[in-house]
C-alpha positions in Angstrom: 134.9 127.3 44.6 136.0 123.3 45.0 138.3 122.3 42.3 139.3 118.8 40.5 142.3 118.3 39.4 142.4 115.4 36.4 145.4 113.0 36.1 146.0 111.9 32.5 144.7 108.3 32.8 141.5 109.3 34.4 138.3 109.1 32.8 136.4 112.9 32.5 133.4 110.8 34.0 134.6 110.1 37.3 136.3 113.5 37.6 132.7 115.1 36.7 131.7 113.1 39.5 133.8 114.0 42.0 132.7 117.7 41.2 129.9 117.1 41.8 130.7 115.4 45.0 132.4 118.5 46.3 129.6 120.7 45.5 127.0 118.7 46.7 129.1 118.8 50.3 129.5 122.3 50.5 126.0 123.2 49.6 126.7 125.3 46.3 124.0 123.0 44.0 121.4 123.5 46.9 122.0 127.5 47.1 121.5 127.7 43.1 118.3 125.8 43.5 116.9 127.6 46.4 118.1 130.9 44.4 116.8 130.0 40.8 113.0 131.2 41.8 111.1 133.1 44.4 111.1 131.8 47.5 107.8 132.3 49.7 108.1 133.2 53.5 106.3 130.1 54.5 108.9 128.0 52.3 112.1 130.0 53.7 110.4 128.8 57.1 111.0 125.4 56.5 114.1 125.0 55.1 115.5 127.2 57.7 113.7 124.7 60.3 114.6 121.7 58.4 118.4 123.3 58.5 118.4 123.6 62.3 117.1 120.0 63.0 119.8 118.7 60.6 122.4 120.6 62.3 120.7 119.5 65.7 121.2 116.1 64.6 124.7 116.6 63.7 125.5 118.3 66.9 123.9 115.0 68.7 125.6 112.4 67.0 129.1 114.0 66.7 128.8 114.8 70.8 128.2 110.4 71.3 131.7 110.0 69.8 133.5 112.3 71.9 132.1 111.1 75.3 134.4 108.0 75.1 132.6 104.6 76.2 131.3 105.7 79.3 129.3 108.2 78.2 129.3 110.3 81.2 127.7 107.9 83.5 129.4 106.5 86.6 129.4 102.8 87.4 
């Protein structure tokens, strides 16, 4: 479970926020959504295949960093 810790000067707003932040990253809100009500097979189908292409995407643009400026190709 994230955790925020609030300095005394700090408005409770902007620590609020940065909860929220946190468990927006690591997916919690979306899994108490997706768990609040019946899910139908045809609606677990597409999230899992909106999941993968996400993670696909990911995978891609994280993989155009790490080739370094040449990108594999030879001049």
């Amino acid at each position: 479970m994230p955790e925020v810790t609030v300095s005394k000067n700090e408005p409770i707003d902007r620590a609020l926020k940065r909860l929220k932040n946190k468990l927006e990253d690591e997916g919690i809100m979306e899994e108490v959504r997706r768990l609040r009500a019946f899910e139908t097979p045809t609606q677990k189908t597409k999230r899992k295949a909106k999941n993968n292409a996400k993670r696909r995407k990911m995978k891609r643009n994280r993989s155009n960093f790490t080739d370094g400026p040449s990108r594999g190709r030879s001049f």
